[in-house]
N, C-alpha and C positions, 0 to 999 in steps of 0.2 A: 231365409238364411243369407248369410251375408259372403261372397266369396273373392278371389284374390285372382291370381293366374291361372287360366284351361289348355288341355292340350288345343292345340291350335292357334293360340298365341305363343310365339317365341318369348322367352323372356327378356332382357334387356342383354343378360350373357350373348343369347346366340345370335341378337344383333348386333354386335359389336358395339354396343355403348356403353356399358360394364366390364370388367373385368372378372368380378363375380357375383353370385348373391346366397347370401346360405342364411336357413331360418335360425334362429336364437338357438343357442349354443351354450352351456354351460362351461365348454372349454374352448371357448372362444380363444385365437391367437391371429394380432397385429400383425397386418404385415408389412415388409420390407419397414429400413434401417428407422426412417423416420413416422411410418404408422404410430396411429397413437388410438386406443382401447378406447372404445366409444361407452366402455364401464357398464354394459350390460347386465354385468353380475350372471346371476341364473336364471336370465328370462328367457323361457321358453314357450311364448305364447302361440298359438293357433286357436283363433275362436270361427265358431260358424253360426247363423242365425236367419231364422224366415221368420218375414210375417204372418202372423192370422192370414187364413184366408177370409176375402171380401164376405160378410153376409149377405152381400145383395146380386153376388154372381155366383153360375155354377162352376166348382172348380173343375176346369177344365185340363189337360195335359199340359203343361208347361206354362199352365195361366200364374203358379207364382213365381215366386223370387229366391233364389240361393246367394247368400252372400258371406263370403269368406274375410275373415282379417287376419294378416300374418305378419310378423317383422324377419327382414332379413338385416345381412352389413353389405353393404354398397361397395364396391373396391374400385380406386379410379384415381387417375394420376393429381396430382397438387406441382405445382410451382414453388420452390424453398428459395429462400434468399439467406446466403451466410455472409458475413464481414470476413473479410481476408485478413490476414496477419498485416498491417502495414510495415512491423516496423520501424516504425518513425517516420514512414515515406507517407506525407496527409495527401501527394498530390498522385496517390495510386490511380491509374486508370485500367477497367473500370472498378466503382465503387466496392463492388461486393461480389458474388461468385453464383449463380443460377441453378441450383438441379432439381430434377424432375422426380420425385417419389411416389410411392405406392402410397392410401392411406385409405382406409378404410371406415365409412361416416353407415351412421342405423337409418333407416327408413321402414314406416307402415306402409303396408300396401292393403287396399280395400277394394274387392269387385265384386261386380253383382252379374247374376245368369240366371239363366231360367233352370229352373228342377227338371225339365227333360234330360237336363247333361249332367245329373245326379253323382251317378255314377263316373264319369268321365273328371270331373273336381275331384273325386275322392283318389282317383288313380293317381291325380296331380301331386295332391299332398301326401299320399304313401310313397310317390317317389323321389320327389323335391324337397317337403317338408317336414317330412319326419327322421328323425334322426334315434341312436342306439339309447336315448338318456327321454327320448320323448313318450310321458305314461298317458298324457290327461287332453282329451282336445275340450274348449270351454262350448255348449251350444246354447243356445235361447232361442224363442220364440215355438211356434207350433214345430218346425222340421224337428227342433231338440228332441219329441216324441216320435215324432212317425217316423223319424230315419235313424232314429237310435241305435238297434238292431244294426243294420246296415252298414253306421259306419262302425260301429264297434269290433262286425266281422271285418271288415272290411282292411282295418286300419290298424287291428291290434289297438285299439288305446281304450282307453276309459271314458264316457262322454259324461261332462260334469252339467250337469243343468243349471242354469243361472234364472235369476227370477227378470222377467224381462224388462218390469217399468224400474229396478235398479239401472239395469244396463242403461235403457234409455237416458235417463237422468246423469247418469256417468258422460256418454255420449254427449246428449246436448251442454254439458258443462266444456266438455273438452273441445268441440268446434267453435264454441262461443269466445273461450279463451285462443283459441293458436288460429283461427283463421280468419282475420279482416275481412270483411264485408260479407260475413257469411249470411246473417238475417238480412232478409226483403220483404218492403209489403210491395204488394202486388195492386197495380192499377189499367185495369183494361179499358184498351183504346186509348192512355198516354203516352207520351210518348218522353221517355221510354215507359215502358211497362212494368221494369223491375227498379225498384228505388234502396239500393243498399242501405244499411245505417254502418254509424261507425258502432265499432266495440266499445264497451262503457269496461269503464275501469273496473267496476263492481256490477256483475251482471247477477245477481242478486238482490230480493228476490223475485221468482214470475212464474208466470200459470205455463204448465205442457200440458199441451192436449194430443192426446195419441187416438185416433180413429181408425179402428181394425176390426176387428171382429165386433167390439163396443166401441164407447168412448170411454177414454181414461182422462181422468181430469185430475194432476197433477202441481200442489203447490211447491216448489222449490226452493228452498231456504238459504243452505248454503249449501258446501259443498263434498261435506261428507254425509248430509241425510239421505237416508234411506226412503222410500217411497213416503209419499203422503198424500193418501185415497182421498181424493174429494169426490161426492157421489158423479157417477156419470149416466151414462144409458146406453143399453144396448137397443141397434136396429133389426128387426130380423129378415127374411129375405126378400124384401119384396116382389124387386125388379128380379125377380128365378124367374116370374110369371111372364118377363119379356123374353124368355130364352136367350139373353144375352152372358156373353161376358161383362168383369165390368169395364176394361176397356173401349169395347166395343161399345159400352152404356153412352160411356161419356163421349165418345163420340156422334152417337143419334143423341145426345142432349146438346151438343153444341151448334146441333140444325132445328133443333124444335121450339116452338113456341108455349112455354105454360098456361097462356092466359086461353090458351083451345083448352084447357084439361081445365085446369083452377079455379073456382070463381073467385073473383076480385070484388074490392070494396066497390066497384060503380055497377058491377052489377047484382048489386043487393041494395042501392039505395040509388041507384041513377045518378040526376044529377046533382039530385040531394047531399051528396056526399061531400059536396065545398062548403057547403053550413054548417058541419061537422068536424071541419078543419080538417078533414080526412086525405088522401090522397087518394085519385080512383085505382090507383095499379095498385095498391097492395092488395096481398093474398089477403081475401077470407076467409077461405075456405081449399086446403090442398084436394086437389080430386073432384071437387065439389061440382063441376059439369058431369063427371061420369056418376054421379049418381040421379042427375034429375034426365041427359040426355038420351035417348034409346037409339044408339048408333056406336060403330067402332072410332074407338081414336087411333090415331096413328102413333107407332111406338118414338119419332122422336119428338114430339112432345108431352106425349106422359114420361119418358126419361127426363127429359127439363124438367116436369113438375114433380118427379121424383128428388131429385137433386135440391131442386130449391126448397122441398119443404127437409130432407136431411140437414142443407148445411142450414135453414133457419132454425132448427131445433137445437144443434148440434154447437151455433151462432150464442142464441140467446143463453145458452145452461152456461159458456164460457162465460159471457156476460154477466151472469147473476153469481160467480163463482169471485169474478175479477172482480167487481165492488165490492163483496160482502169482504176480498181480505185486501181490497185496497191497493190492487195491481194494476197497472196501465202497461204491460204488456203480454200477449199471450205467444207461445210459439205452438203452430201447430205443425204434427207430422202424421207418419202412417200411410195405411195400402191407398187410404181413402186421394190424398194429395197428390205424391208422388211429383210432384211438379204441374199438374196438369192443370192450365189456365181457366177450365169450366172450374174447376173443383175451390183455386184458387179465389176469383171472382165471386162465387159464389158465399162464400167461407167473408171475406172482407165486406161484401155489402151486407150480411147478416152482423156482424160485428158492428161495422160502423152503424147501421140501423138502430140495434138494439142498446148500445151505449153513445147512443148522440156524440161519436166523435171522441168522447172521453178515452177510448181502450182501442190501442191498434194494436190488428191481426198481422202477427210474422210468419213468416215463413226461413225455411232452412236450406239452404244450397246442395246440402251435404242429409238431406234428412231419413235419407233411406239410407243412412250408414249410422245412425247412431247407436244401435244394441248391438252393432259389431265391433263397431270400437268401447262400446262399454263393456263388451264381456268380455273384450282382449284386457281391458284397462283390470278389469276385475280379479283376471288369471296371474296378472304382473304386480299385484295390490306389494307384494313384497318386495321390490323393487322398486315402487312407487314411481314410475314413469312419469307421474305429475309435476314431478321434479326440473324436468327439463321443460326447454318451449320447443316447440314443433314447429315445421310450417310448410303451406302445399306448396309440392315440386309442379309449378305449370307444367312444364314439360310433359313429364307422364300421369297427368290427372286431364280426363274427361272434363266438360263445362258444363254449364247448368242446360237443361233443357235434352238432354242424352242420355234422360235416364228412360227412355221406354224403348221398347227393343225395333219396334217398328222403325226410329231413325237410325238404325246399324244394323240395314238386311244384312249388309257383306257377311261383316265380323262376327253378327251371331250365326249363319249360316256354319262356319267354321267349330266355335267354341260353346255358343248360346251366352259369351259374355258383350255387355254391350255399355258398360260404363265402369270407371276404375278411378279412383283416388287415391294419391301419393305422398305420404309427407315425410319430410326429413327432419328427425333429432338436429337440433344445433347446437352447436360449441356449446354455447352461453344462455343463462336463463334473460329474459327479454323483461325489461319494467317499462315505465312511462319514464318519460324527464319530469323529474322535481319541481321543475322550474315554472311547468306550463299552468296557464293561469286557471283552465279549468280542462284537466284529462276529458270530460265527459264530452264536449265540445267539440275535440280538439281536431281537424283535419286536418293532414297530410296534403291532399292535394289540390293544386289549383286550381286546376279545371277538369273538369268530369266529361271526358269524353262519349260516355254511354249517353249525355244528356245535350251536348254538343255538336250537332253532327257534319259541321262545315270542319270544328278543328280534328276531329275524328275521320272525318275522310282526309286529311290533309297529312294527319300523322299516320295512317295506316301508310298514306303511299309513302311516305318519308321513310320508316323503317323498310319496305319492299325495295325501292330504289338502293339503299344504303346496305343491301343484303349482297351484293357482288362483291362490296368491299370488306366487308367483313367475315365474309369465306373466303379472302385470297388473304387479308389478314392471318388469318387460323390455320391459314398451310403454311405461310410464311415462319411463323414461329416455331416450328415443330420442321427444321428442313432435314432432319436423322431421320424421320420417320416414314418408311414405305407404304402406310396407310393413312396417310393424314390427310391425301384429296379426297379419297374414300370416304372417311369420316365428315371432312368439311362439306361435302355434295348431300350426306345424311340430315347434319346441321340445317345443311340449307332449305331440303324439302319439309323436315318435322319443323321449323320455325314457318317458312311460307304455308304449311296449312296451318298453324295455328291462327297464323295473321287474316287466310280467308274465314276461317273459323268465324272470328272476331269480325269481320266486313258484315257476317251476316248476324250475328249474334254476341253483341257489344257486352251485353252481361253472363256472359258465359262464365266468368271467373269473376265474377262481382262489379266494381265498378270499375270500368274501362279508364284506363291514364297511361301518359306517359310514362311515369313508375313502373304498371304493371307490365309496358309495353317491354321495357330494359329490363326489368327481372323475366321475365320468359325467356328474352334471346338468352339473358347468362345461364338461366336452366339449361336452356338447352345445347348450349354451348359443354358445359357441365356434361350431359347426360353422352358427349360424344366425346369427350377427353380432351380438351381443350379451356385448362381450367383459366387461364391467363395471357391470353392471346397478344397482351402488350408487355410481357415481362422484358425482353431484350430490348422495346424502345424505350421501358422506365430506366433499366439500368446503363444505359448510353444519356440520356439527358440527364440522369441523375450527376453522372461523372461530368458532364459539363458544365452544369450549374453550381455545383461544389468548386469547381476551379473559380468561377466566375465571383462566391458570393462575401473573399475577403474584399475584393474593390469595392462591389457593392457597400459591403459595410462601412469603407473608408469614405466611400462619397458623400454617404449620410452623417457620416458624426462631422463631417466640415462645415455642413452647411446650420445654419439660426432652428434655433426651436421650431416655428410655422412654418418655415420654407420644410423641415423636416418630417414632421408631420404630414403635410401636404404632399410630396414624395415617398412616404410610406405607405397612405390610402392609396395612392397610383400604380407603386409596385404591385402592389394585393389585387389591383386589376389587370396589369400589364400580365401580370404573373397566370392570371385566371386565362387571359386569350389560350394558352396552350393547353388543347384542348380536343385530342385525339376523338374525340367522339363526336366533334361537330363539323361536320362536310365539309363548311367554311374555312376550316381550322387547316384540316388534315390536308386541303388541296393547297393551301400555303406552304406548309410544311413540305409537302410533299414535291413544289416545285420550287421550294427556294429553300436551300439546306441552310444557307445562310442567316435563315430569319432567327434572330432573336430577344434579347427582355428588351433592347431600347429601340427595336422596329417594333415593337409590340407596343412601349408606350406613344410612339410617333402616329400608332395607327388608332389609337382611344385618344387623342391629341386632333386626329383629324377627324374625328366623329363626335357628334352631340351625344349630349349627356340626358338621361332621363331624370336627374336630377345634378344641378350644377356644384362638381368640386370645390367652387370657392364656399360651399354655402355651407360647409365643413364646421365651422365653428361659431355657430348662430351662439346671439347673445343672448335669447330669451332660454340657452338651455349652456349654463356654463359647465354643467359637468358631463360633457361631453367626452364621447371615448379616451381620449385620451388630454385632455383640455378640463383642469379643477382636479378634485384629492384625485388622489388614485384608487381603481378597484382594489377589492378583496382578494378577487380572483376572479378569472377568466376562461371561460370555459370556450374552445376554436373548434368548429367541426371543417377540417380539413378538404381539398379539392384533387387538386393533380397531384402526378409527381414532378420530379423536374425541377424547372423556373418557376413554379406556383408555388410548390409549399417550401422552396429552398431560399429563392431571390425575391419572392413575396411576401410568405407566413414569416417563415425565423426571422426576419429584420423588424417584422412589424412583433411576435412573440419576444425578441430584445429587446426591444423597446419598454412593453410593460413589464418586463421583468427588472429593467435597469428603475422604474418608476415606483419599484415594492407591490408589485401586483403579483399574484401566484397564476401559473397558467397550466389550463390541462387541455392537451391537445391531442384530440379525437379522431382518428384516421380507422379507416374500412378495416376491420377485420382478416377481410378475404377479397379478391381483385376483381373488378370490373374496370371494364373499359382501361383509360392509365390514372386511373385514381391511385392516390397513393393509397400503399397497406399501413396495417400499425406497423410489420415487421420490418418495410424498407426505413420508416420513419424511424426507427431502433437505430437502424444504421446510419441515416442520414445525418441521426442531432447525435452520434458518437463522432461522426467525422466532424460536424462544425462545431462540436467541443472541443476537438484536438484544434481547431482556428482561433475560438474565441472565448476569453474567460467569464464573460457575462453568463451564454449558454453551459460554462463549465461547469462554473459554480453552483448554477440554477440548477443542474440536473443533481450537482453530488447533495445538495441539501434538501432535495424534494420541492424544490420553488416550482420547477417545470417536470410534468408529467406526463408522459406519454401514454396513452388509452386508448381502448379499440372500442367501436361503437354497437360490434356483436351483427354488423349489417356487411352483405357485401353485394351492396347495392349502389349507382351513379347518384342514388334520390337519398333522401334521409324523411323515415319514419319516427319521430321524437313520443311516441308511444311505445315505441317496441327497440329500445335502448338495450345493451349491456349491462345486467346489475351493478357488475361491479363499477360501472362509471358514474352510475346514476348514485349508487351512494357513497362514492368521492366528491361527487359536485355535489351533496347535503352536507359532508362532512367537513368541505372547506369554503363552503358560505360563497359559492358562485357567483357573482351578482353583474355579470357582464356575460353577452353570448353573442358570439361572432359565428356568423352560416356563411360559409365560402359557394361560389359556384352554382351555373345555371342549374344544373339537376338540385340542388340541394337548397335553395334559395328564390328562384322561381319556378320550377317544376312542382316542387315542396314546398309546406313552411314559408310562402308569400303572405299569406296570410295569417299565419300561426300568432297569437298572441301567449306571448311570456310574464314572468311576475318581476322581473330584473330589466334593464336595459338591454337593449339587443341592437345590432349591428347585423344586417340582411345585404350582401354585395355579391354583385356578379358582372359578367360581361357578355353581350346579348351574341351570340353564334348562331342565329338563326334566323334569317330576312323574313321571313311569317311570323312568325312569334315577334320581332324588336317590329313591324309594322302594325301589327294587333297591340303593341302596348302603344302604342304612339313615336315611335324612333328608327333609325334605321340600324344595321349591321353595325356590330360592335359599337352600340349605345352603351350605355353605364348603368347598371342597377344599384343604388347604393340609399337603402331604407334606413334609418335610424330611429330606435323608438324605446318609448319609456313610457313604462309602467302607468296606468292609470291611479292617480291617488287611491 
């Protein structure tokens, strides 16, 4: 069964990092002025789900699994930004106006515990999660029968039984779509061990193979079929006859030798077996020593030979299932897996053995939640949740490898829960960019830290070190607040263990990056109220840089076309230096208040380029950004606030608009670090409307568009885009793409190939990273590239 929160865990309420949490509500009400209805509708899901018990262990007391799925609404404060009445007065300071409101965003929650605390979950949900309007709780798997009774007294409600390989298939549909890097094959003794893939745009279709009580063997089509029985096989109990459980199996299998139990190809043919092109270590026989030898074997290696002849059976059937309908991928789950490296291992060399390499074995991050989240999916089918994208909150989600109860004596001591998954509903439904030249390809990030381990030690301690400032940040902006050191010391401890987390266990959340590194901290900055820890420095540089950016503009329309040009690439760099998130940045800032856009370019003036400015307008490519016709349209994915997107973006966004170019310009949705938002950028290109009539015009006839990119992230993921931006840039024939800023250009998307021209620039803030590319501090990133015929 699959479960959620136990007594013994606080909820997020009574640790003060919530403000509340209440399960689906058909009379759901927003709160405070600026809440805004997460459109729930009438969902009222709570689903519960166990596995089959192992056939090859005795069930023991507490030997399975309860696992709960629930949704609540999250309540926690946001960061608003309004425009002020000017008046007429453009040189108001400051810009816009700050207040802090209530708003209330949905989240799934999934936990798993042991059936000892049965009863102790149920008490959970009759007192937390059930409500006057709640009839029906959804169950699957074997508990749906044995504890039917139980909860029905128990809970007042009705228990709906769902048929379990639906759910499953729901399930793995829905972590395949909302959670990046969630499939891994598994390679022991590489290093690393776990190899994420990216998500395919169309993960359809592929074999599920569910090992529990049988095997279920599953083809998957799309995404509304219902089961599709391919024969499988049931195992019966063997290993009873070891007196074990099956945990305790797999651990005397991962000390034992098979080839003491088995007999192998060399000792059935010697040495004869190389003229046979044989291998001598294959099985030829499982067992096959305990039937000719008269002595005892020791139980861990008949557990090995146990293991190896399951998952070679269990191997070969997915095999002969995957060619016959012509699949090259299988995912496997169940009690059988559960994450466990024997189980794993085993399962891939059977695989890759029996299809020569042709058909790789997955694995699932999340695979012991899938008939949870499918039977919740299935209770909400009217509501169709599929609707929206999802995605895991680091923060309050467990990592891979935590899912056996042995690694959380503490926690299950208290509750018997010992691993939990989090996701939140977002705004906006999530597509790919139009533009990329092959979705299925396509990576995000540059380098892979899980596979890295010189820049993985470097960036663990980078973020550790950079963790003092950004909890005196986080109380700094909240100085009304009587509990904001409190909160920010909270910040501090749930980020620093996630970061050891991570020291020990780089794939814990999939594939280790500088991305994943910045989206944790903002989770978790998130999860303690502390949604925009830079709002009052955006709107002080904002106001300075809007005074600053009619001069600007007057200096540029003085000077020749090239010289002009050549000054606007510079600003877009000068502009990027400011750059609250890079140590470098901040300690300038910090000790010279003075600094600004023309020390900024003085100081990319006095530093080499990793590629040189003047080489701007090669002649072997004359339709160069802004050099030959002009774009169609232009699609800008945004960096800072401030002198970046004010004194560097709009002058260079003037430009192509003064040249009949259309521009749609891409700013974070929601705040991190001092990236700008869409919503300050509302306000920013309404004040330098009121300056200049180029931007005036451009906005009142839809030339220039303002668009959120559905992320609110420092990186940019060009798979998991804004719909609505993704088909604006179809609908108005894009064919230039400008990537502003180290996160979002070299963290990301360095290497992203596009179908249009693209413009890649940044400015290096960080002496390890500009010396691993070859440059020093504040080098020049500036990529230009075009399409392959």
């Amino acid at each position: 069964m699959r479960v959620s929160l136990c007594p013994g865990i606080p909820s997020r309420a009574h640790q003060g990092q919530v403000a509340a949490q209440r399960p689906w509500s058909r009379c759901w009400r927003a709160g405070g002025s600026g809440g805004r209805a997460p459109n729930t509708g009438s969902w009222q899901q709570i689903s519960l789900t166990w596995p089959s018990l192992s056939p090859w262990m005795f069930p023991a007391e507490g030997g399975s699994l309860t696992k709960l799925a629930y949704y609540s609404t999250v309540q926690h404060k946001v960061a608003r930004v309004r425009s002020f009445d000017y008046s007429g007065k453009v040189n108001h300071e400051p810009p816009y106006e700050i207040s802090v409101q209530e708003e209330v965003t949905a989240r799934l929650h999934f936990v798993k515990f042991e059936n000892t605390y049965i009863e102790a979950c149920l008490d959970f949900i009759k007192d937390h999660l059930v409500n006057t309007e709640t009839k029906v709780i959804q169950a699957t798997g074997g508990g749906a029968y044995k504890f039917k009774d139980l909860i029905e007294e128990k809970l007042r409600l009705r228990v709906d039984k769902e048929d379990v390989m639906t759910c499953l298939i729901k399930g793995c549909n829905f972590v395949l779509k909302n959670i990046p890097h969630e499939a891994f094959v598994y390679q022991k003794d590489s290093d690393p061990e776990f190899r994420f893939q990216t998500n395919h745009p169309n993960i359809f279709p592929y074999l599920l193979v569910n090992i529990g009580s049988g095997v279920s063997i599953v083809k998957v089509r799309c995404a509304s079929q219902g089961p599709a029985w391919l024969p499988g096989r049931d195992h019966q109990g063997t290993c009873r006859l070891l007196g074990q459980k099956f945990d305790e199996l797999l651990h005397l299998a991962s000390k034992g030798q098979h080839a003491n139990v088995d007999m192998l190809v060399q000792d059935v043919y010697g040495g004869a077996h190389q003229t046979l092109g044989l291998s001598g270590n294959l099985i030829a026989s499982s067992f096959g020593k305990s039937a000719t030898a008269d002595r005892e074997f020791c139980k861990e290696d008949m557990a090995k030979s146990l293991l190896h002849m399951i998952s070679n059976d269990i191997g070969q059937l997915a095999c002969l299932h995957a060619r016959l309908h012509r699949l090259d991928r299988v995912y496997f789950g169940g009690f059988f897996i559960r994450g466990h490296p024997v189980t794993m291992r085993t399962i891939t060399y059977s695989i890759n053995f029996f299809s020569k390499g042709e058909v790789q074995a997955l694995f699932l991050r999340h695979e012991g939640y899938l008939g949870a989240i499918g039977a919740f999916l299935k209770g909400a089918e009217q509501d169709n949740p599929n609707q929206y994208s999802w995605g895991e909150n680091y923060a309050g989600s467990s990592g891979l490898m935590s899912s056996s109860p042995e690694l959380c004596p503490t926690q299950r001591a208290r509750s018997g829960t010992f691993d939990l998954l989090e996701m939140d509903r977002l705004e906006r439904p999530l597509v790919n960019l139009p533009l990329l030249l092959d979705p299925s390809s396509y990576v995000p990030d540059t380098v892979d830290l899980t596979d890295d381990a010189l820049a993985r030690k470097y960036w663990l301690t980078c973020f550790e070190e950079a963790l003092d400032g950004v909890v005196k940040r986080a109380v700094a902006s909240q100085p009304g607040s009587v509990d904001a050191t409190e909160r920010a010391e909270k910040f501090r401890q749930k980020y620093w263990g996630k970061l050891q987390t991570l020291r020990h266990q780089p794939f814990a959340y999939g594939t280790l990056t500088v991305r994943s590194l910045l989206d944790t901290r903002e989770h978790c900055l998130n999860e303690f109220n502390f949604p925009d820890p830079y709002s009052k420095v955006k709107q002080k540089e904002n106001g300075v840089a809007l005074k600053c950016f009619p001069r600007v503009i007057r200096c540029l329309d003085a000077l020749g076309w090239e010289e002009r040009q050549l000054a606007l690439v510079k600003g877009l760099l000068a502009g990027n230096v400011f750059d609250w998130g890079a140590k470098a940045v901040s300690d300038v800032l910090e000790s010279d208040p003075q600094f600004g856009f023309e020390e900024a370019k003085m100081k990319l003036q006095a530093r080499s380029c990793l590629q040189r400015l003047d080489a701007l307008f090669p002649t072997e490519r004359p339709g160069f950004v802004l050099q030959g016709p002009p774009h169609k349209c232009a699609l800008i994915f945004a960096d800072n606030s401030g002198i970046d997107v004010i004194l560097g973006v709009f002058p260079f966004v003037r430009e192509l608009l003064s040249r009949g170019t259309e521009v749609i310009l891409a700013c974070n949705s929601g705040p991190a670090l001092n990236d700008v938002t869409y919503c300050e950028s509302l306000i920013v290109a309404e004040r330098i409307a009121a300056m200049d009539p180029v931007v005036h015009s451009a906005l009142r006839e839809e030339r220039l568009l303002l668009m959120q990119t559905g992320s609110s992230s420092p990186c940019l993921d060009l798979s998991r885009l804004d719909k609505g931006l993704a088909m604006l840039v179809r609908e108005r024939g894009a064919d230039l793409v400008v990537i502003e800023g180290m996160g979002r250009a070299v963290h990301t998307n360095y290497y992203a190939a596009l179908r249009c021209e693209s413009l890649k620039l940044a400015v290096l803030k960080n002496s390890w990273l500009a010396e691993r590319l070859g440059g020093r501090l504040f080098s020049v990133i500036f990529k230009y590239e075009v399409p392959a015929e």
